[in-house]
N, C-alpha and C positions, 0 to 999 in steps of 0.2 A: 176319165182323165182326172187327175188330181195333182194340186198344186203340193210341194211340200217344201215346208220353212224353216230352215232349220239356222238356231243362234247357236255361235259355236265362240270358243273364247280367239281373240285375234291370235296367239300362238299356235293354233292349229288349223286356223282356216286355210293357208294355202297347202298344206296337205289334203284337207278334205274339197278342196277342189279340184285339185290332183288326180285323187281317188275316183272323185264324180268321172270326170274327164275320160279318166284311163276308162273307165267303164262304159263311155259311150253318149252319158247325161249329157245335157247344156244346163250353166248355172250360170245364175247373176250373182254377182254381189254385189251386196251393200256393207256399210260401216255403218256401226250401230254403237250404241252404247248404253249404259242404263244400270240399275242395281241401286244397293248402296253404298257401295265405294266406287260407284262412274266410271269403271272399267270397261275398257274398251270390247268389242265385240264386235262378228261380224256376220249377216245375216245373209243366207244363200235360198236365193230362189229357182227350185227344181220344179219346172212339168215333166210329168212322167203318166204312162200308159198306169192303169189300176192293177196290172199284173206286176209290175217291176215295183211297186212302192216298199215291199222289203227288201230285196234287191239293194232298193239304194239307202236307205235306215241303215242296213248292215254295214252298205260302202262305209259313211260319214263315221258308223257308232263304231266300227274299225280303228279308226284316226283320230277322232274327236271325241274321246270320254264325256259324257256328261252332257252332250251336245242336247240342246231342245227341240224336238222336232214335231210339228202340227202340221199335220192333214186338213188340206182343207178340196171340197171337191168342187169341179169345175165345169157347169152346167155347158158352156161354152167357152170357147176361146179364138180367136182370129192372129194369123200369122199379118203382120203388114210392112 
């Protein structure tokens, strides 16, 4: 299992949720910001099976140029 994070510029984050969505993912978001001109941003958090993780890089990098995306893996997790 592996978590992926990806900061996207706020112009395209509801498309790239969109995209997730249409595709079958669950994402969170968050509102983020940061740089050096404190523009706005928005951070989507996707769990995903190890087999779909390009899958969904391709979803977001589809809609979301430029987007940042980090893997990070997920020893455990609990639904509650």
């Amino acid at each position: 299992m592996k978590l992926l994070v990806f900061v996207t510029e706020d112009s395209v984050a509801d498309r790239a949720v969109d995209a997730l969505v249409e595709q079958g993912f669950r994402v969170t978001r968050l509102a983020s910001s940061g740089g050096f001109l404190r523009r706005g941003n928005t951070t989507l958090l996707v769990g995903v099976e190890d087999t779909v993780v390009t899958k969904a890089q391709q979803t977001v990098g589809g809609v979301a140029e430029g987007a940042l995306c980090i893997v990070l893996d997920l020893e455990r997790y609990e639904r509650m």
